[in-house]
Structure formats: structure tokens, C-alpha cells
Steps between C-alpha positions, in 0.01 A plus 500: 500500500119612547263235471217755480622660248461389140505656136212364318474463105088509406604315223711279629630286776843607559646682775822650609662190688869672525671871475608435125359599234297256261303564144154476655329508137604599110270780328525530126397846410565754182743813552312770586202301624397511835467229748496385816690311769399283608275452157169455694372551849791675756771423668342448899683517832251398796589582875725776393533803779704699211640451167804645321465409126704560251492370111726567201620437197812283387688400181556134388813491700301596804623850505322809663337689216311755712247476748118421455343841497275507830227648317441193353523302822140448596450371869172400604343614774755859433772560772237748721288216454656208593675738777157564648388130480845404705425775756208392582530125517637529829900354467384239229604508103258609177509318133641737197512472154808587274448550120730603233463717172744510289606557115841436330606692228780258362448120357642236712551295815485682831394491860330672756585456873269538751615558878330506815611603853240345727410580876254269600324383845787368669812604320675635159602329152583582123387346208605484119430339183530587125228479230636412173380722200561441127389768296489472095412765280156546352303335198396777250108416461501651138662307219556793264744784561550829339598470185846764433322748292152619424328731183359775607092463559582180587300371806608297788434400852783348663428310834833428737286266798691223622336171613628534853464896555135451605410879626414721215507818705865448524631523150547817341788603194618791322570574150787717407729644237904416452566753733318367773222743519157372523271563264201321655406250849238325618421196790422182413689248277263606151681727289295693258700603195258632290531873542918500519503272159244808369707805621704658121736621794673125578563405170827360501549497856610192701266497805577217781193399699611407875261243702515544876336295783490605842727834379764267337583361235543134404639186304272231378498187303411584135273163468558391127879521546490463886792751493553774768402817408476850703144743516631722204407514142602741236367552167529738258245735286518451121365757261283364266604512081322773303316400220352750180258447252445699204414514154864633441810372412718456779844638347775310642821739504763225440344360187394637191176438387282611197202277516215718375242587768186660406251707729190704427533879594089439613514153699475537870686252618771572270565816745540275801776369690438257790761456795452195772746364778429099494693206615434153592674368835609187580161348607202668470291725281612795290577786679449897340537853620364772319792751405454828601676780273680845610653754281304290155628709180475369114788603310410441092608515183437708336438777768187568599317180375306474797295700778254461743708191700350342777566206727210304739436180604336218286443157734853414594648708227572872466422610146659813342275747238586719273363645187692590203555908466231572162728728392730221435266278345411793284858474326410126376342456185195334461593122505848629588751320782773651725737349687503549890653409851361579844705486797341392804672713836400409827628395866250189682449508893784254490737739367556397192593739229301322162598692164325299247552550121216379275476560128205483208417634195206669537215460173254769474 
């Protein structure tokens, strides 16, 4: 055995004493997360002529699981380095530092091996030793989650950081459809949902935001029910219920009605109809959308009752105009009445088809 020849631990005091393998130290880490073995300072062979080291990665039965990548080996001073530094110390040994990075996708216990081939000043050894590393899955830093659906015009911000995932620059996610395409991406772990929750187009859809760190995706510990959960969230887009005011009766097709209803033929607002998407979700404030109308028609009876129709927005609402056709009006007898419907036609930017029947009798 070489007695000039030691493997130093900065941060402790053990040393290889014999050719089999021990558990030098135990690092608790998250998956994912990177670390470091040994967890601070380096691994440090002094004397040392040259070095073969090797690391990797086993399962909790000890089994290979594939090497470290070398990559991630740092050795300090570098191989030309340390070469040089040998060369020119005239036959006697130089002092090099071993670190290893590292990142396990998977939760659980495993090990990495570390394995040195030593020529020294006056002869040749090998060395190994195992570094025990238990890795748990991360604690979600947010306590609230997506909720499953959403109004549209809802806002949101929905923030997927994880206590122990401490580089920002390495998150990143994607939002996409139930086909799989994406329909937007961005870096970070803050998810802005504002303008998808706004687009007419997603109504109805079931979008899945995925969270990624370091290019992956993850599970993490939900923290109110401490239950394992992966970086995936869908939700779906609800359409909003559309709501009409007028000073109309509302004529319900399945039941018969024949309350009198009573409108001036020279009232304004008596040649109005209002039309507003509203809802209230689950927590939070009151959420509108302003419908907008394609292909708007007013059938009436009789025919021709009205003309000069016209839709715009009012506020949150969009009103429909009309005026009543004089020549009508001109077949009503001073103090006279006539009974009427209007039918309101139109399709919204959410593809509804609204046919609205409305009845009065109009006083002149």
C-alpha cells in the first residue's frame, strides 16, 4: 500500500484505509436538483504522478445505472494542467482536485461510486468509496393551484417555483391544446394567463399547462395535502351566460302567457334590447365579455314594424336600435294599440346562434 498517497475529504477526516468500498457521506437533495459530491470542497489526491477517475451512478441495490457523464467531472488543476505540473516536478507527484455534478431525475435512494487508479512516487494503487444520496421530490412554494376551469376575461397568473429549484433561468413551460399542439411558451416558472383566458377562440377548450425545469418535467409535493403531484395542470375555458335586458316581454315558447305588456310607440328605450355575457366564478369578482354580433336581423310581427336596426357597444353591453317603420304607426289610431313580436337573429364570437322572441303591445 502507498503511504504517500492519500484521498483527502476537505470536509472531513476520513480516508480510504482498504480497497472496499465505504459510504463516505449521505447528501439529501430534490430530483432534478443539482449537487455535488462531495457536497462542499473536492475530493483531493496529493503526491499523485497520474490519476484514472471514474464516478457513477447506482440503484439502491448497488446496481450500475450508467456512468457519471465526464462533462460534469471537474478536476482541478485540468488534465494538461496537472500533466504539466508532474512534468516538471522532476520524478515527484502534484495535488488534484476531483468534484462531482450531478442531477437525478427519479425520487429515491441511490449511490454514486467514485474510483481512482493511482500512480504515485514510488508505486501504483486503486481506490473506491460510495457517497450515499437520497433524493425526495420537491416542495411546491405556492399554496394555490389552478383551479379546473376558468370564465373567459378571467385573469390569472399562475407561478409553478419550487422551494428547492433555486435558478430561475432554468424553468420554462408550454401551454397547449388536447392535441398536443402548443398554443403558447415561455421561460421561467410565472405563467401569465391573461391573454389565453381573453382569446373568443379557446372557449371550451381544455388547455394543459406543462412546467419544466432544466428541460424536464417534474413531481412535487402539493403542500396542503403533501400529496405527489406531476408539473401538469389542465383547465378548461368556460363561456360565460348571456344575459338581455329589455323593456319587452321575453316570450317563453313552452308556456303560454297573456300578461298584458304595454310600450309607447315614442319611448326610446322601449326600442332597445341589451345583450351581456356575465358570470361569477368560484372566487373572485364578476367576470363580463361584451358580445359581439354577426349576421343581426329582426324578424317582426307584423312585417315591417321596424327599420333602421343597429347594434354598438354601450359599457359592457351591446345595445340593439331600431325605429318603428312610420308607415306602420300611421295604421294605428290615435290612442290606438297593436299587438307585436320582434325576433332577435344573431350569431356571438362564441358561436352561438341566439333567436330571441320578445312580444308587446305597442300604445300610440
Amino acid at each position: 500500500m502507498l503511504k504517500n498517497i492519500f484521498l483527502l475529504l476537505l470536509i472531513s477526516t476520513l480516508v480510504f484505509a482498504q480497497k472496499s468500498a465505504g459510504i463516505l457521506d449521505t447528501i439529501k437533495v430534490a430530483s432534478l436538483q443539482e449537487f455535488s459530491v462531495p457536497a462542499k470542497g473536492g475530493l483531493v489526491l496529493t503526491n499523485a504522478r497520474s490519476v484514472d477517475f471514474r464516478a457513477e451512478l447506482l440503484d439502491e441495490n448497488y446496481q450500475k445505472i450508467r456512468d457519471c457523464n465526464e462533462k460534469n467531472i471537474i478536476q482541478v488543476p485540468s488534465k494538461e494542467e496537472f500533466a504539466k505540473r508532474v512534468a516538471a516536478g522532476g520524478g515527484r507527484g502534484a495535488t488534484v482536485q476531483f468534484i462531482i455534478n450531478e442531477a437525478i431525475e427519479k425520487s429515491g435512494v441511490f449511490y454514486i461510486k467514485v474510483s481512482f487508479k493511482v500512480v504515485g512516487e514510488t508505486g501504483s494503487d486503486s481506490r473506491e468509496a460510495l457517497y450515499r444520496i437520497v433524493v425526495n421530490h420537491p416542495q411546491f412554494a405556492s399554496t394555490r393551484l389552478l383551479r379546473d376551469g376558468y370564465f373567459i376575461n378571467e385573469k390569472e397568473t399562475f407561478s409553478f417555483a419550487t422551494l428547492e429549484y433555486s435558478d430561475p433561468t432554468k424553468y420554462s413551460y408550454k401551454v397547449s391544446e388536447g392535441s398536443g399542439s402548443s398554443i403558447a411558451s415561455g421561460e421561467g416558472s410565472l405563467v401569465r394567463l391573461d391573454e389565453i383566458l381573453a382569446d373568443p377562440q379557446n372557449v371550451g377548450k381544455k388547455l394543459t399547462i406543462q412546467g419544466f425545469y432544466n428541460g424536464q418535467p417534474f413531481d412535487f409535493i402539493e403542500p396542503k395535502s403533501q400529496s405527489v403531484q406531476t408539473s401538469s395542470w389542465t383547465f378548461e375555458i368556460k363561456k360565460l351566460d348571456i344575459t338581455k335586458f329589455s323593456a319587452w316581454r321575453s316570450v317563453d315558447p313552452k308556456k303560454e302567457d297573456n300578461t298584458e305588456w304595454l310600450l309607447s310607440a315614442y319611448n326610446a328605450f322601449d326600442r332597445q334590447f341589451l345583450y351581456l355575457y356575465a358570470g361569477v366564478p368560484e372566487k373572485g369578482q364578476f367576470v363580463v365579455a361584451t358580445p359581439r354580433m354577426s349576421g343581426l336581423r329582426l324578424e317582426t310581427e307584423p312585417a315591417n314594424l321596424v327599420n333602421n336596426v343597429r347594434d354598438f357597444p354601450n359599457g359592457s353591453f351591446q345595445t340593439i336600435t331600431f325605429d318603428f317603420n312610420q308607415e306602420v304607426l300611421d295604421q294605428i289610431e290615435e290612442c290606438g294599440q297593436l299587438d307585436a313580436k320582434i325576433t332577435v337573429i344573431f350569431t356571438s364570437q362564441f358561436g352561438d346562434r341566439i333567436r330571441d322572441v320578445y312580444r308587446a303591445t305597442i300604445m300610440k
